[in-house]
C-alpha positions as CSV (number, residue, x, y, z in Angstrom):
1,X,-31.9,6.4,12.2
2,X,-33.5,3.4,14.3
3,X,-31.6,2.5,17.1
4,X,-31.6,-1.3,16.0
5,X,-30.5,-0.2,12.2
6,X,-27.4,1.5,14.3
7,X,-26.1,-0.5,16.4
8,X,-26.3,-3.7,13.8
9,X,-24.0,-1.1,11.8
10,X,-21.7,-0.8,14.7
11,X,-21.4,-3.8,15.8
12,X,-21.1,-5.8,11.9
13,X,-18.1,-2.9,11.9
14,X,-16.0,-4.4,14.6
15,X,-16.2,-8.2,13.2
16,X,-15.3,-7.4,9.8
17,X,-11.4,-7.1,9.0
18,X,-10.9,-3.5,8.8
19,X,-12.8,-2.7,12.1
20,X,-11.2,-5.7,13.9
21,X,-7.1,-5.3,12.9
22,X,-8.2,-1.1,13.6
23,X,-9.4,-2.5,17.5
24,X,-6.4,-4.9,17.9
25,X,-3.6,-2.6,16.7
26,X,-5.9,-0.1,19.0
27,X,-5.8,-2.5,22.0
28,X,-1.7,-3.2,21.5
29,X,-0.9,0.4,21.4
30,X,-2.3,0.7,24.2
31,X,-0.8,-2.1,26.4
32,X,2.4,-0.8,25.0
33,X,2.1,2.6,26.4
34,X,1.1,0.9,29.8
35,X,4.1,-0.6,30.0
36,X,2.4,-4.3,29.2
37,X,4.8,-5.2,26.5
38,X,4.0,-9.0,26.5
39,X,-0.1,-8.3,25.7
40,X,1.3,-5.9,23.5
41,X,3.0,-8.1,21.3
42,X,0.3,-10.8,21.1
43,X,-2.3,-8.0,19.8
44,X,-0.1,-6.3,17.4
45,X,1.3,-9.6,16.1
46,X,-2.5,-10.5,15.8
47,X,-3.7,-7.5,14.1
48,X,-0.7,-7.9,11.6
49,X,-1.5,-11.4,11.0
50,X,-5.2,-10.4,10.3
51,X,-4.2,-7.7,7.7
52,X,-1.6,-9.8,6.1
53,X,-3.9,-12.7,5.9
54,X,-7.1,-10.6,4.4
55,X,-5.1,-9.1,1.8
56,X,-2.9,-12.1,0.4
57,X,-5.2,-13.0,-3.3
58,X,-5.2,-16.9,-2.8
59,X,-7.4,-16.4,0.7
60,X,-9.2,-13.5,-0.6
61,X,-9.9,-14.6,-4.0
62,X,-11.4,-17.8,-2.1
63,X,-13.7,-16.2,0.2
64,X,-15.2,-14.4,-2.9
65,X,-15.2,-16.8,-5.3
66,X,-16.9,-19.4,-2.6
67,X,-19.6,-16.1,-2.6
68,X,-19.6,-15.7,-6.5
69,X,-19.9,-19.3,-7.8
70,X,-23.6,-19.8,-6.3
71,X,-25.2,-18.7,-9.1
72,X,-24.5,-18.4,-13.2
73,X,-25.1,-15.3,-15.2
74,X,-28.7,-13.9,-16.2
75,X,-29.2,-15.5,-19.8
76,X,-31.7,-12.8,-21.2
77,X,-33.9,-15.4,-21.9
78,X,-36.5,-15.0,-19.4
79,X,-40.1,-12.7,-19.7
80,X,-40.4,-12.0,-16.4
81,X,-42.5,-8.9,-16.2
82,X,-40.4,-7.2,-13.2
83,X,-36.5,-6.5,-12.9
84,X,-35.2,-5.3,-9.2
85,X,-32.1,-4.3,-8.6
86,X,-31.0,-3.7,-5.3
87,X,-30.0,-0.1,-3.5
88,X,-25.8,0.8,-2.9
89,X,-23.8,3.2,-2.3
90,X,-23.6,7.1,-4.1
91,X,-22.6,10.8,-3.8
92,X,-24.9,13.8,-3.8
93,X,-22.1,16.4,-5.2
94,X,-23.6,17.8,-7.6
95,X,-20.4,19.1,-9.1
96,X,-19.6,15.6,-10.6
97,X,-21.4,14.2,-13.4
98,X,-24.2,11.8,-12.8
99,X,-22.0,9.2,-13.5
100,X,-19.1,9.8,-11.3
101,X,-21.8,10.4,-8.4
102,X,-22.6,6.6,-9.0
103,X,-21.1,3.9,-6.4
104,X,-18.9,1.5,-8.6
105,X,-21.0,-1.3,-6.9
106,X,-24.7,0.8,-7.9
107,X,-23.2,1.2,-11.5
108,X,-22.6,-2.1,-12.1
109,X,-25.6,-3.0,-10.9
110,X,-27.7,-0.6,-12.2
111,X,-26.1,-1.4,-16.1
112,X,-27.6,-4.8,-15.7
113,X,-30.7,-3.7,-14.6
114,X,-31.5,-1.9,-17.7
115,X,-29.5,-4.2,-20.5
116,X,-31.8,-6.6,-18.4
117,X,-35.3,-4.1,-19.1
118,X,-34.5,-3.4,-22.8
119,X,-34.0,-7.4,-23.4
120,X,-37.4,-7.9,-22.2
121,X,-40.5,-6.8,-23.4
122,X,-43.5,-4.9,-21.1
123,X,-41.3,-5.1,-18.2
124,X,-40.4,-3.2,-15.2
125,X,-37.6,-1.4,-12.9
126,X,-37.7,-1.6,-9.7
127,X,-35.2,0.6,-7.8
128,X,-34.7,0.7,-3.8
129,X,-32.5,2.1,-1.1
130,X,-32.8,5.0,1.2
131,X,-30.7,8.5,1.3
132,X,-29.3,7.8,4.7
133,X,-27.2,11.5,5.7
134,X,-27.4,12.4,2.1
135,X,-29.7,14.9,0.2
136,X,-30.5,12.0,-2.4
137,X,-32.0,8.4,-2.4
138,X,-30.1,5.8,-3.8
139,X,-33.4,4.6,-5.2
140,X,-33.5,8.0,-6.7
141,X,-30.3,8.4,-7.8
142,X,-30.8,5.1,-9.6
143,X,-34.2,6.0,-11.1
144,X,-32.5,9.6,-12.9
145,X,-29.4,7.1,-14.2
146,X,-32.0,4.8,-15.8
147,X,-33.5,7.7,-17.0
148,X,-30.6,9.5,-18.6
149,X,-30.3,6.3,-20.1
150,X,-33.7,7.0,-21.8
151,X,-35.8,4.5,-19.7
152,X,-39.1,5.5,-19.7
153,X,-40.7,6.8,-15.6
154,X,-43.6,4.6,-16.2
155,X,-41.6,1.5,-16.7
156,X,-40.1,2.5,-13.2
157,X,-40.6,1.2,-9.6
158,X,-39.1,3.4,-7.1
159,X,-39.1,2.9,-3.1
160,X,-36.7,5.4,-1.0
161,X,-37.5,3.7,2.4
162,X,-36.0,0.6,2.5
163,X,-32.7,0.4,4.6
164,X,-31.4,-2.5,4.1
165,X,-31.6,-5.8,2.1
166,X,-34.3,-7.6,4.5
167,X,-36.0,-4.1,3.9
168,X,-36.0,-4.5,0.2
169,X,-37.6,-7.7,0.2
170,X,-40.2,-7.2,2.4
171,X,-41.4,-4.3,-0.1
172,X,-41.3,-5.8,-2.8
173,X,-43.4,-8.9,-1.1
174,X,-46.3,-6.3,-0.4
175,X,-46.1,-5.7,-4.8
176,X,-45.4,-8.6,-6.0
177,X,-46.4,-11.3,-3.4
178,X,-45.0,-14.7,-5.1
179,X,-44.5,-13.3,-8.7
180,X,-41.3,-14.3,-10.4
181,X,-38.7,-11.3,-10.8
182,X,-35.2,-10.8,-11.7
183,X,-33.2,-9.8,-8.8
184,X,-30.2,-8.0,-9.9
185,X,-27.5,-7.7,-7.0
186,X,-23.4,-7.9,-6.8
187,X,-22.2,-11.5,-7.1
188,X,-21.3,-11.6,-3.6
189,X,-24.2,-10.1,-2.0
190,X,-26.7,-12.7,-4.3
191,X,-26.2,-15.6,-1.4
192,X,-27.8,-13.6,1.5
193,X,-30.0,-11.6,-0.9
194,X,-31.1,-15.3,-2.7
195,X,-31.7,-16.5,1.2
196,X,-33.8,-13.5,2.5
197,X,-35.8,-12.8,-0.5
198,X,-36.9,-16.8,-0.2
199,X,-37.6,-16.8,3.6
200,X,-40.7,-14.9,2.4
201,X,-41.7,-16.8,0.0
202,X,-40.6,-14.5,-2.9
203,X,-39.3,-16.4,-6.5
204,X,-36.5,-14.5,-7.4
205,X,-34.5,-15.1,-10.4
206,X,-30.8,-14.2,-9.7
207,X,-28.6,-11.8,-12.1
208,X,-25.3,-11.4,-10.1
209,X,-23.4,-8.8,-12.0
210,X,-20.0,-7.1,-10.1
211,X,-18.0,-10.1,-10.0
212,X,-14.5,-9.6,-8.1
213,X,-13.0,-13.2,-8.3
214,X,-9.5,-13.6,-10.4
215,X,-8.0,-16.8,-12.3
216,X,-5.5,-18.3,-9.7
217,X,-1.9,-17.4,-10.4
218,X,-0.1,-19.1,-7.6
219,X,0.8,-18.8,-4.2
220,X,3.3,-15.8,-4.4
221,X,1.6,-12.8,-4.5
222,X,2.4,-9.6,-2.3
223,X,-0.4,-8.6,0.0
224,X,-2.3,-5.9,-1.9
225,X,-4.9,-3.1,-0.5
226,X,-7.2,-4.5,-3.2
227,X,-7.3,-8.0,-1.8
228,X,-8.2,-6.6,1.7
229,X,-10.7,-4.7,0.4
230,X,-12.3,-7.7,-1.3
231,X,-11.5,-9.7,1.8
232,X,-13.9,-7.2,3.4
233,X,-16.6,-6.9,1.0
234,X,-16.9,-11.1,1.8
235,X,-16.7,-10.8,5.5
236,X,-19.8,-8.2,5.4
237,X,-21.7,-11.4,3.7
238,X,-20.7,-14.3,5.8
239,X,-21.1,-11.9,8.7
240,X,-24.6,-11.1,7.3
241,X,-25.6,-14.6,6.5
242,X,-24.7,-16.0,10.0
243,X,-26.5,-13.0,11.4
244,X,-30.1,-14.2,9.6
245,X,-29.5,-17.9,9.9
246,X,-29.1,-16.7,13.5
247,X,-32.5,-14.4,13.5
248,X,-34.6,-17.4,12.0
249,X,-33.6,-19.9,14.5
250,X,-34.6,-17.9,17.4
């Protein structure tokens, strides 16, 4: 794995909220084991306030649906020639049916994709994302569950080298140069995969499919693991826009 591809990993890990209330509980245990109970306090009380904040619905359900509400559903209307849906996460155990070896977020994804491909005539899947430690490409993996869904090979696109979403684009600029094509990602992830595929001067027409944003139901709700772990999902995006509005200013 690049050195570069790494340590943005690393380092995107420690400013979203699991891997920063993981450092500042980290940071108070320790000052409270040296015996510095007042730096203690303020990073434990921190850490807590993180979590509880993350995983109360009204803040999370707003940092999503701020994400979400960019763009509208695909209509099926268009006849764009080519459809690509981006790469996410999967399991190569091949004890579990293809399905279950699917990423929630790929599966989703992957569903539109195709109900995208048989509403539109002559046209094309385009599948990428790399194996990373696994035995499997999630470009692969996605390219046998279109298949099992009886999408013909030759109506299939399929890239395993692309590591990331800049990646992504920049491949399928050297196919399609400006041609208009569906770009089928999670609802939150269509922002900063709208804003990269643009920068070089692709036409993408969004399909955001894996929506996570709820009806408001008030104010008093118990902090749920759920909530945290959509709080998280959001961070990764503003995190990740900052980080290329950053990059193209420099």
């Amino acid at each position: 794995m690049e050195i570069g591809f790494f340590l943005k990993k690393t380092i995107s890990y420690f400013v979203e909220p699991f891997g920063m209330v993981l450092a500042l509980f980290v940071i108070g245990l320790y000052f409270l084991f040296t015996k510095s109970e007042g730096k203690a306090k303020v990073f434990l009380s921190f850490g807590f306030i993180i979590m509880f904040l993350y995983s109360y619905q009204p803040f999370s359900n707003f940092l999503v649906t701020n994400l979400e509400n960019k763009y509208p559903k695909y209509d099926y209307k268009s006849d764009v020639k080519y459809i690509h849906v981006l790469g996410n996460g999967h399991s190569d155990d091949l004890s579990q049916p293809l399905s279950s070896r699917m990423g929630s977020t790929s599966l989703m994804r992957d569903i539109e994709g195709i109900l995208i491909h048989l509403n539109t005539e002559n046209s094309k899947l385009i599948f990428t994302g790399f194996a990373g430690s696994l035995d499997i490409s999630t470009a692969q993996m996605n390219t046998d569950f279109a298949m099992a869904l009886n999408v013909k090979i030759k109506d299939i696109i399929m890239n395993d080298r692309p590591k990331d979403t800049q990646e992504e684009a920049v491949f399928i600029k050297s196919i399609l140069t400006n041609e208009p094509f569906v770009l089928v990602t999670s609802a939150t992830h269509m922002p900063r995969a709208m804003m990269l595929f643009k920068s070089l001067g692709l036409n993408p027409i969004p399909a955001p499919t894996n929506f996570y944003k709820e009806k408001f139901e008030g104010y008093f709700r118990l902090p749920r693991i759920d909530y945290f772990r959509k709080s998280q999902i959001a961070m990764h995006e503003y995190i990740g826009i900052l980080w290329s509005k950053l990059k193209a200013s420099i």
